[in-house]
N, C-alpha and C positions, 0 to 999 in steps of 0.2 A: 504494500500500500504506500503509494507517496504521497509526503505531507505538505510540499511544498517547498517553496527559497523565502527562506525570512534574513533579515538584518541582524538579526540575532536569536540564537538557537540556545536556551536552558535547558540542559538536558540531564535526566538521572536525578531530578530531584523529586521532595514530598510535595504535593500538591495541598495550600491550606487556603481555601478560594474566596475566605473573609466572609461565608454563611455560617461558619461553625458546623457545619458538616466534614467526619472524619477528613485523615491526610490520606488521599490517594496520590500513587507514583504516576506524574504524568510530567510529560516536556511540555516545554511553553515556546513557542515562536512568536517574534515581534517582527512584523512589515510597517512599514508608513505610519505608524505610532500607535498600532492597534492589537489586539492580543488575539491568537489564535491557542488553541487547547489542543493537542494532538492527542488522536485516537491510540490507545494503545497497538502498537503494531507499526506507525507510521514511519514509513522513512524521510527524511527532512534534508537540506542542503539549507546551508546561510555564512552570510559571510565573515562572522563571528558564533563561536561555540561555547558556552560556561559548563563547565560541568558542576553539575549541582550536586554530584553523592552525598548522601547525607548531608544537605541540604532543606533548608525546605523556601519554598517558592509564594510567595501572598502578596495582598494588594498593597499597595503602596500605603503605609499607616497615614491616617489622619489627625492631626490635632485639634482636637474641639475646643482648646481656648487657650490663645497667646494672647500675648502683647506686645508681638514682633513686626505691629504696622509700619516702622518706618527704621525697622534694622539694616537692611540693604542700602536705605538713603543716608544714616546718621553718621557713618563714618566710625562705626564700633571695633572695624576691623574682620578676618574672614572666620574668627573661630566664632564670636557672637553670629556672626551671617548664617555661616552651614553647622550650626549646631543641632538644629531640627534636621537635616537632611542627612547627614550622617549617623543618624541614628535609623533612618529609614523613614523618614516626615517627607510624602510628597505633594501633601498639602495642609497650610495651616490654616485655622482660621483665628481673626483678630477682630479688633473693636467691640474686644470685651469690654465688662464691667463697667459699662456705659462709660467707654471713652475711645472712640474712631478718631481719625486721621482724615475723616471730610462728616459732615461741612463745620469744616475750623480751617484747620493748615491747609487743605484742600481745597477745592471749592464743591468736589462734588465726586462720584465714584470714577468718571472718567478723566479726570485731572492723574490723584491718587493711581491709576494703572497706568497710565503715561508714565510720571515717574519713575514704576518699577520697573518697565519696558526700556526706558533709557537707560537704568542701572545695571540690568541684569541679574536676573533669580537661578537660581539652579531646582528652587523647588515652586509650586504655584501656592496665592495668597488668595482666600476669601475675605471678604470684611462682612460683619454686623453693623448697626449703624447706630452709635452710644447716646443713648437719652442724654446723660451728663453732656454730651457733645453737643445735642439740637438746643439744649437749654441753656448752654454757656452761650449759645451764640445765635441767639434769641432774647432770653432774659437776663442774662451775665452771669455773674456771682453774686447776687442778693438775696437775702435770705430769704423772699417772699414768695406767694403764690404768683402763679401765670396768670395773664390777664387772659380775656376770653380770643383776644386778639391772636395775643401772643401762642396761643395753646393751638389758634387753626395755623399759625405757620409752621411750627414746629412741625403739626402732621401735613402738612405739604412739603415740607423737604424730606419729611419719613416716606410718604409719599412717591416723590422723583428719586430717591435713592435706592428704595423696595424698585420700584419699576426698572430703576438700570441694571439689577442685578445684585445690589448685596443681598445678604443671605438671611437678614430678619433686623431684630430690637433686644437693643443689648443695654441693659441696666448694671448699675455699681449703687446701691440705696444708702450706703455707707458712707459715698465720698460726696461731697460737695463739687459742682451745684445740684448736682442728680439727688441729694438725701433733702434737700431743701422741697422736692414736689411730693405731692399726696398722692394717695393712693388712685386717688380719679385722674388726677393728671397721667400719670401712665397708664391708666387703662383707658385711656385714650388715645393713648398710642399704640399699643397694642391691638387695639383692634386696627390700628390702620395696616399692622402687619396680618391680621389673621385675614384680611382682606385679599392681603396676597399669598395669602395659605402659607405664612411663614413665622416661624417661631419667636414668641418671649423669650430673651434669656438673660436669666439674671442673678446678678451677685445679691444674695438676700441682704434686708436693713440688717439684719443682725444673724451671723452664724454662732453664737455663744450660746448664754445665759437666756436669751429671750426667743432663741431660733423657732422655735415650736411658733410661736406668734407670725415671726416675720414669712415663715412658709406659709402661712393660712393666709397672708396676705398676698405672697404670691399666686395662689390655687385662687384668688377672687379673684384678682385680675386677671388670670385666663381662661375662669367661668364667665364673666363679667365682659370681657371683650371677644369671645370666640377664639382666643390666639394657643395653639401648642406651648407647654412649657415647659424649659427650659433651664435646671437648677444648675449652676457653676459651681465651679470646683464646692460640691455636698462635703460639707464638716458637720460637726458639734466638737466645738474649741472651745479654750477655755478652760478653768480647772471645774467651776459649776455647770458647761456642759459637759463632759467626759460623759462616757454612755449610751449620750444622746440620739446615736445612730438604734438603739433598740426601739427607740420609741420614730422616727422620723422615716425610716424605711419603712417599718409594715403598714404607714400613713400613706407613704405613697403607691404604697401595693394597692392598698385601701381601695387608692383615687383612680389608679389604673383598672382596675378591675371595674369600677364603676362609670369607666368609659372618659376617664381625662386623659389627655395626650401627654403624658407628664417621663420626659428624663434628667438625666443627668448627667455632670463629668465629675472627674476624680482624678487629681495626683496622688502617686504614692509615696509620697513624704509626711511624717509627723509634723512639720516645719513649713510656714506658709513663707510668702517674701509682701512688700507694700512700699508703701512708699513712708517714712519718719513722719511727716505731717499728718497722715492719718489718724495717729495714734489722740491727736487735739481731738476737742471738743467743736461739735460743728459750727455753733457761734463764733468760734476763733476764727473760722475762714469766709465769716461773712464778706462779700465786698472785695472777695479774692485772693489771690497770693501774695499781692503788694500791703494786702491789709490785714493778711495774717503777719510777714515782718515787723510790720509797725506793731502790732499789738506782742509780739514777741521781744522786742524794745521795752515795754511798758511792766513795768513793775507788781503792777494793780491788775494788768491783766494776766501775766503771769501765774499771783496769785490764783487768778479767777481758775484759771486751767489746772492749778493742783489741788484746788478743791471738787472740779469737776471729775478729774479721774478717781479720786477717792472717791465722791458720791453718788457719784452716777447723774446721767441728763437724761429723764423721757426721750425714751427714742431713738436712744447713741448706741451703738454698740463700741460700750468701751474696754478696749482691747488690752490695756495694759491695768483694767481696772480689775478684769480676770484671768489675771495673771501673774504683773507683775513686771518691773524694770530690767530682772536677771533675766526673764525670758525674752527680750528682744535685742538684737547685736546689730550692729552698722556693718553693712552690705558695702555701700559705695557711699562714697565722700570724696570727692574728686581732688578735693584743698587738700583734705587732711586725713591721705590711705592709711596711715598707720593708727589711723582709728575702727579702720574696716575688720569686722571678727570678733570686735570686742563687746562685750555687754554693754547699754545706758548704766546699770547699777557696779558693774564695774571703772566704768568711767568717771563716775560719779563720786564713788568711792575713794579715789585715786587724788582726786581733789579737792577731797570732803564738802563737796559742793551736795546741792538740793537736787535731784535727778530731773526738773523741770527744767532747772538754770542750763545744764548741759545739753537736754533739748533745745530750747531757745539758740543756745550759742552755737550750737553747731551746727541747725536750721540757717541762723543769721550768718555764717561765714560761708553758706554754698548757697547763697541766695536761694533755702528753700527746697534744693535738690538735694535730697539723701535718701535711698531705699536702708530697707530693713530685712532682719529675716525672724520670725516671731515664733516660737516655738511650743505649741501652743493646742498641738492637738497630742491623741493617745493612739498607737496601733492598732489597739481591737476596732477603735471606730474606721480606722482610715481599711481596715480590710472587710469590715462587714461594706462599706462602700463599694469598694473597689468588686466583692463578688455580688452584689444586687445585679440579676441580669437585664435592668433599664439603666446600667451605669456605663458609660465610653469614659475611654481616656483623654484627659486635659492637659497639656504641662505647667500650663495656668505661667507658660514661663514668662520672664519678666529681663528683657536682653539689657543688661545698664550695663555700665564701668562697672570697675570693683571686684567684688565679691558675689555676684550673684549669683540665687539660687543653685544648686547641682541641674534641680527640676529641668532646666532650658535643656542640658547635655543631656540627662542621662534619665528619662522617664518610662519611655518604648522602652529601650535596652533593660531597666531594672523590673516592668511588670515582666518581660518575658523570662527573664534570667533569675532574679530573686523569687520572683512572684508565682510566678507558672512552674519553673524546672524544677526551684529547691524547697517551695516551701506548698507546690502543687495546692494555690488555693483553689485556681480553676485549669484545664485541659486547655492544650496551644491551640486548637482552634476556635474554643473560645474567647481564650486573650486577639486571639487575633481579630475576630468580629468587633469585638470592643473597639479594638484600633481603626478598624476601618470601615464595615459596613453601616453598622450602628451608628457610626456619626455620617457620612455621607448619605445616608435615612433620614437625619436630622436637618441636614443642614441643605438637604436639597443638593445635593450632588450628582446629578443623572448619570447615571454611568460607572461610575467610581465608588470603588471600595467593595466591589469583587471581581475575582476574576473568572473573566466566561470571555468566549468568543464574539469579540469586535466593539471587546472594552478599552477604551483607552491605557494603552500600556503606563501605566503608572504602576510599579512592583518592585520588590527587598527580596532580597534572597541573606537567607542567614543562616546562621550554623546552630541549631537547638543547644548543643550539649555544650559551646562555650560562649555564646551571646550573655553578654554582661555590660551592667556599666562601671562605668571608673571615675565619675562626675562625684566630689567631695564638695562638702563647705568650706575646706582649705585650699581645694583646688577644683574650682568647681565648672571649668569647659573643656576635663578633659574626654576627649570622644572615647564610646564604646567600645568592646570587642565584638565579635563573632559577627559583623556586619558585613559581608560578604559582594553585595553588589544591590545598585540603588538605579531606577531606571524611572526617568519623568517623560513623559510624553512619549515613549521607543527611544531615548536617550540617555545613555548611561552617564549620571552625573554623580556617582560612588563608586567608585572600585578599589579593596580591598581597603578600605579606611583612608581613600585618598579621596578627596574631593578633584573632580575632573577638570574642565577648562568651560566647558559645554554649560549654557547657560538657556534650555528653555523654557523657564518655571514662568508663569504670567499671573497676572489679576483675573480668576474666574468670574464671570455671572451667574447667580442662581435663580 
């Protein structure tokens, strides 16, 4: 039987086709960037051959939620750039946690792919379109309600952005200016996406102490506006939520069973990343970033913010108020790296200073820019997540200077190697479904994220028994093992942990 001349012939490997349906041994050929499945028996000719022995062959992994919108244009350098794609990411998606790259820096989704088009991707970029983003640049940074005005432009640019092709509505409830709108305000956006039969997704107001709440506010707003939803990186953080995945899962089994559209994602780290200004109280960033500095200047207000974390604000999820100074370390500080790795409480200690004063100062000397990494959840929850089977893979990565997150390098690589081989919480073809099929279901991917005949060749080939990562919090972009070969469109832009020359990753439409 002949199979044909393809561009490239995988040949002798396991077949794991991203339905979680058993690894069958089949060859895979790529022509013109499309995937053919050969019959067992086939004989084949092409002008490149991989052998795959003990191998196994899957769809190109998905990322269901970066924040890698503008890492090709920022000038991070190539290990921040191809850290998703070496691990086998041939496509992310970004403008999460209600914070997009248009309409702000952009003007619009077609500006945004232009950009990536002139830079060159090695992997392809979806975008969400961030509440916090339509609202910053519509209402600004004020702490008030939208006007009725204000609330029909916001879903007219939701609107022309849904129509060009991004991939839904993406909320962050937590950060400012997005935590400043009410519940009505985004379920009015959201129905403008369930309009376009495209998903809510969103960072809850609070994953902590109060998450039970802030989910049931979620679940109104996608009963309430018709919209799919969407939960980001699912915790219970915190030391007063620990557990809280017993109770917040079979909630959502609940609401599935009872006919909600309702998923999720999941990193598997204990250890989340943010951004230092977070950690304030949402009145500190009324009126912006220039008027959170100024009130970091101010002595009175100062105070105000370390009575706030001690007491708590209705409606904050306050992060360091359940937890704690020791559990959060400086990721990146651009002025001052030999601050990066270290504790607030440590720092603080160091110069028996107030642990607020060393926020402020530190805030004020990087005008503002400093991530974090917050430590802050427990194992049992992050693996009762990670095996929910409404749950895909997120790396929720966060590309800065610094020190950041392992999560960016090494996510894919640690579910399948930690997760799947050594600690078998679920079977590799269903980690693989999570990676790929499951979020390309989500996020509207036609074609993508399984492989069958005259699907868009986008596929990882890797090696089960040594695929691992090696991404630490002391050294945290260093790339994978067992990654074997990475292919975007029928173009090999991985081979053997080398990133290629070959650049044809683009801005998808959904």
């Amino acid at each position: 039987m002949t199979g044909g001349h393809f561009d490239l012939l995988i040949r002798g490997g396991d077949l794991a086709d991203g339905t979680g349906a058993p690894l069958l041994p089949k060859d895979v050929g790529i022509a013109a960037g499309l995937v053919t499945i050969l019959p067992a028996g086939a004989t084949a000719t092409a002008r490149r051959v991989h052998d795959a022995t003990r191998q196994v062959v899957a769809p190109g992994f998905i990322d269901a939620h970066t924040h890698s919108d503008q890492t090709n244009l920022n000038g991070l350098g190539e290990a921040q750039a191809h850290a998703a794609v070496l691990q086998g990411v041939t496509v992310e998606i970004c403008g999460n946690c209600g914070d997009s790259a248009f309409p702000g820096h952009y003007r619009d989704l077609a500006a945004f792919a232009r950009a990536h088009a002139a830079s060159g991707r090695a992997n392809h970029l979806v975008s969400l379109v961030g509440h916090g983003t339509l609202r910053g640049s519509v209402v600004g940074h004020a702490n008030r309600a939208a006007t009725a005005q204000e609330l029909a432009q916001m879903c007219r640019l939701l609107d022309e952005a849904l129509t060009a092709g991004a991939a839904g509505l993406s909320s962050g409830l937590i950060y400012t200016p997005g935590s400043y709108a009410d519940t009505a305000e985004v379920t009015a956006l959201a129905a403008v996406a369930a309009r376009h039969r495209k998903p809510y997704v969103t960072h809850l107001r609070d994953e902590m102490s109060h998450v039970d709440a802030a989910l049931d506010e979620a679940v109104r707003i996608a009963r309430d506006s018709g919209a799919a939803l969407h939960v980001s990186h699912h915790k219970t953080a915190g030391t007063y939520a620990w557990g809280g995945t017993l109770r917040t899962l079979p909630h959502l089994e609940r609401l599935r069973a009872q006919g909600l559209d309702v998923t999720c994602d999941v990193y598997p780290y204990t250890a989340g990343s943010t951004a230092l200004a977070a950690m304030l109280p949402p009145w500190a960033h009324d009126g912006g970033p220039q008027s959170l500095l100024a009130r970091l200047r101010d002595p009175a207000a100062r105070a105000g913010m370390r009575a706030a974390i001690a007491e708590g604000v209705p409606g904050w999820e306050n992060t360091v108020g359940n937890g704690g100074w020791d559990r959060i370390s400086v990721a990146g500080a651009g002025r001052q790296p030999w601050l990066q790795g270290r504790t607030i409480a440590q720092i603080a200690a160091e110069r028996d200073a107030e642990a607020i004063d060393v926020v402020a100062e530190l805030l004020l000397a990087e005008d503002g820019d400093v991530t974090i990494i917050s430590h802050s959840m427990r194992e049992d929850d992050v693996q009762r997540v990670l095996s929910a089977p409404f749950s895909m893979i997120g790396s929720d990565g966060v590309p800065k200077p610094g020190l950041p997150h392992p999560r960016w390098a090494g996510t894919f690589a640690r579910v399948l190697g930690h997760y799947t081989r050594d600690l078998a919480l679920f079977s590799l073809p269903e980690a693989v479904r999570k990676m790929t099929q499951a979020s390309a279901a989500r996020f509207g991917l036609t074609g993508r994220g399984v492989l069958r005949d005259g699907a868009p060749a986008d596929l990882v080939v890797f090696d089960p028994a040594t695929v691992a990562d090696r991404a630490t919090f002391a050294d945290p972009l260093l790339s994978p093992v067992g990654i074997r070969l990475v292919v975007v469109d029928g173009t090999v832009v991985v081979e053997e942990g080398t990133v290629t020359a070959a650049r044809p990753g683009r801005v998808l439409a959904c």
